[in-house]
C-alpha positions as a LaTeX table, in Angstrom:
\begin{tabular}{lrrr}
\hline
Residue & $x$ (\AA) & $y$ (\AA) & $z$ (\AA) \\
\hline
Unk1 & 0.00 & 0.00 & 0.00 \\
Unk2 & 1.41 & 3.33 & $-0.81$ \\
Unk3 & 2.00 & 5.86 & 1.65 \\
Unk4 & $-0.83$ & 7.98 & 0.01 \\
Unk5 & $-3.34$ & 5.80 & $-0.22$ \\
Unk6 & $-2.76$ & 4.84 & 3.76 \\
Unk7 & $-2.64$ & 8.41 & 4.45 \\
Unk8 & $-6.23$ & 8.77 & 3.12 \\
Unk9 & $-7.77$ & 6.08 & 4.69 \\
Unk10 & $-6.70$ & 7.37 & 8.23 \\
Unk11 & $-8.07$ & 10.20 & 6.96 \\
Unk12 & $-11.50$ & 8.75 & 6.38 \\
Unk13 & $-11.03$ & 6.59 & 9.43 \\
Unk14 & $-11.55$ & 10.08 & 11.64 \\
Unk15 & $-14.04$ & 11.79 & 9.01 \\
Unk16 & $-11.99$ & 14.11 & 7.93 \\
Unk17 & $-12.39$ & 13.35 & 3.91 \\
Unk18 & $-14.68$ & 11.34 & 1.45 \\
Unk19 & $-13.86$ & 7.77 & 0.60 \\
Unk20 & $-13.15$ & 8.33 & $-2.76$ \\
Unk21 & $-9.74$ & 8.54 & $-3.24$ \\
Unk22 & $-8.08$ & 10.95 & $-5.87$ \\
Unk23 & $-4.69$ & 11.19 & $-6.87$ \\
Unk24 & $-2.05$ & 13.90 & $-6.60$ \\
Unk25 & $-1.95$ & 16.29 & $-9.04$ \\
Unk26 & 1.56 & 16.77 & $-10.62$ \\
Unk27 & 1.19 & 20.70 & $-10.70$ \\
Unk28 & 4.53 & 21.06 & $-12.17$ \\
Unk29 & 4.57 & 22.84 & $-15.81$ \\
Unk30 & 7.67 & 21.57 & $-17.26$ \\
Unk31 & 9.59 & 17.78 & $-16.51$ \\
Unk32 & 12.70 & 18.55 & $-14.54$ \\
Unk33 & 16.27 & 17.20 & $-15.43$ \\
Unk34 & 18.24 & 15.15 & $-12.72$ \\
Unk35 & 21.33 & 16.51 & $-11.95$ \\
Unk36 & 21.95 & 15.32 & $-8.83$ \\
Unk37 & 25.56 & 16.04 & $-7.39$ \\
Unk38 & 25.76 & 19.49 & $-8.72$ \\
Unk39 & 26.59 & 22.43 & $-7.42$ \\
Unk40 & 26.24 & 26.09 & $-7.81$ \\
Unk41 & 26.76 & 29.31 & $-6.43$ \\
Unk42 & 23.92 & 30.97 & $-4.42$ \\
Unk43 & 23.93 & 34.44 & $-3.24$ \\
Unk44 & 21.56 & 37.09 & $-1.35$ \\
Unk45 & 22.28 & 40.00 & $-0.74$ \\
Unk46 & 25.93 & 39.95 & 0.76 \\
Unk47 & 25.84 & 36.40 & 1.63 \\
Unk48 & 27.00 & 33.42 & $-0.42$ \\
Unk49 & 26.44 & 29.87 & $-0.08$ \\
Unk50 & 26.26 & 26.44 & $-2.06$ \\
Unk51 & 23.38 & 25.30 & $-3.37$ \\
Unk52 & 23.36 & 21.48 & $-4.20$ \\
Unk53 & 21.05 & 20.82 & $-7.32$ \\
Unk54 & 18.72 & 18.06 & $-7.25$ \\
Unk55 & 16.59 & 18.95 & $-10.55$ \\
Unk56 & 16.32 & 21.33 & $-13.17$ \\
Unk57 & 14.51 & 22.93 & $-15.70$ \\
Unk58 & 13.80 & 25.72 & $-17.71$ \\
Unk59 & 11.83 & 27.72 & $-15.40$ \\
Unk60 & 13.00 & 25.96 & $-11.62$ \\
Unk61 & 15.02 & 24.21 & $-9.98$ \\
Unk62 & 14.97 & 22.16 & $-6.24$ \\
Unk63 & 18.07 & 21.42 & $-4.02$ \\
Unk64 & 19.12 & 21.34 & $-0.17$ \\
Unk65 & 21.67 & 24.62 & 1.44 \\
Unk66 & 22.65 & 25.23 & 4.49 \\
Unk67 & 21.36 & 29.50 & 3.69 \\
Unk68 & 18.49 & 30.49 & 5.61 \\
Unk69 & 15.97 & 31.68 & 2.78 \\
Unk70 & 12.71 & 32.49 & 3.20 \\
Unk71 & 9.99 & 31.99 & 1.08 \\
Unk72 & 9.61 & 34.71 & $-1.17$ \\
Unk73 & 12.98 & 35.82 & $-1.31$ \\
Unk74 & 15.08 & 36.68 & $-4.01$ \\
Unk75 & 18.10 & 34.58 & $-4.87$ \\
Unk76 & 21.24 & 34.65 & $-7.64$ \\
Unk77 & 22.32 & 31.45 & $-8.98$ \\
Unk78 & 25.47 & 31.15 & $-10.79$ \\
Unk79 & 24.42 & 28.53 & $-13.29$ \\
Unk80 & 27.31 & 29.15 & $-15.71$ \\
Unk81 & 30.13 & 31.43 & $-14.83$ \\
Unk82 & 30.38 & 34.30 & $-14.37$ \\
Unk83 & 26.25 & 34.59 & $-15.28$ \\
Unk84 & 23.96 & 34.96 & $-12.46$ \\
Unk85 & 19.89 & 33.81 & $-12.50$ \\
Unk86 & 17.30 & 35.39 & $-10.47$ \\
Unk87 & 15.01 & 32.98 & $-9.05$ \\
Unk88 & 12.23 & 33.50 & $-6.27$ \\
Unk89 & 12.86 & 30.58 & $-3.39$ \\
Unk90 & 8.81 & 29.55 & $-3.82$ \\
Unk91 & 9.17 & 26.77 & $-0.78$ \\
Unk92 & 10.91 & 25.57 & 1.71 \\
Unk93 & 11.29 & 22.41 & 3.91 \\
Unk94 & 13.86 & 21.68 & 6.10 \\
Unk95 & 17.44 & 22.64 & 4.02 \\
Unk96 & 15.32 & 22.10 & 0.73 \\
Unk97 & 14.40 & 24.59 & $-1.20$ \\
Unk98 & 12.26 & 25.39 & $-4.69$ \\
Unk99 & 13.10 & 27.98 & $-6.76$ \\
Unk100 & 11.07 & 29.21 & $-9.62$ \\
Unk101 & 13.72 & 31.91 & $-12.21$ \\
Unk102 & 12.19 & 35.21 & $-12.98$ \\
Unk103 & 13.31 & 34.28 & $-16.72$ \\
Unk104 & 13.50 & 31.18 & $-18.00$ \\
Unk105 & 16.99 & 29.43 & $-19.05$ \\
Unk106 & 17.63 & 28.78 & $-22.69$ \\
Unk107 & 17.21 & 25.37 & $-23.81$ \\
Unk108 & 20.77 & 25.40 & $-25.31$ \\
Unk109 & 22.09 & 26.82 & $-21.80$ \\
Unk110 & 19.99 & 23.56 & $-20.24$ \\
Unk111 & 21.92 & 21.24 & $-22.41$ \\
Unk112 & 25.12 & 22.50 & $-21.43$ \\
Unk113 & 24.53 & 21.94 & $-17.55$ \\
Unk114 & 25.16 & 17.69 & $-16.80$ \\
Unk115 & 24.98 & 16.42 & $-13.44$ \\
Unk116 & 28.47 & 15.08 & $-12.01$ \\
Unk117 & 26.95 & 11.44 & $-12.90$ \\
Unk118 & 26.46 & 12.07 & $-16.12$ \\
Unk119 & 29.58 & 13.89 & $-16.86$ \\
Unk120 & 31.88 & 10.66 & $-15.14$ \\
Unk121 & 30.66 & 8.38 & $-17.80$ \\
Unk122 & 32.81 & 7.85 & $-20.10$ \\
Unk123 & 31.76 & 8.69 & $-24.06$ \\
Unk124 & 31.50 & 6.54 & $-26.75$ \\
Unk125 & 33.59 & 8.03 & $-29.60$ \\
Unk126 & 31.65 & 7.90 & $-32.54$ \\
Unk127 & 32.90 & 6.26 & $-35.79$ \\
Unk128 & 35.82 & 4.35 & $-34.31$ \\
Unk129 & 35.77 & 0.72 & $-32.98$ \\
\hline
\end{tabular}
């Protein structure tokens, strides 16, 4: 039994919803890229920290700091030196954090950003054998 599904039912167990049981919504507007491992530059204001990615995309990203942001707050990300991104911290749990950019990143910037993982494995030159 999922975690969801038991979560409703002690739900409905006290009254506090329907039986019918509806899935989560995935809310987001864009698929997110896993690059876990990598890390970037985050500054506010005066302070700087390290933000360690978890996913990306276009017009967000998630990942865990030790920075106390608030929600709401504005945020520079150095994505891709020395170019900063301006992103508005939209939640925040714990040492996670979501961000959400004010513009979104090219597609041919997104391609250029691999997670650690990804850029360890070793590439298959092409046309030789």
């Amino acid at each position: 039994m999922k975690l969801m599904e038991w979560a409703h039912e002690l739900k409905v167990a006290v009254g506090l919803d329907s039986d019918e049981f509806c899935p989560p919504v995935e809310r987001r507007k864009e698929a997110r890229r896993d690059v876990t491992g990598l890390k970037v530059i985050v500054r506010q204001r005066k302070a700087l920290g390290i933000l360690h990615l978890k996913n990306l995309s276009s017009r967000g990203t998630c990942g865990i700091t030790d920075m106390p942001l608030a929600v709401g707050s504005l945020v520079f990300l150095e994505l891709r030196k020395p170019h900063f991104f301006a992103a508005e911290v939209r939640w925040a749990r714990n040492v996670s954090i979501g961000l959400e950019f004010f513009r979104p990143v090219r597609p041919d910037m997104l391609e250029k950003i691999e997670s650690p993982a990804a850029a360890a494995e070793p590439k298959k030159r092409a046309g030789k054998h």
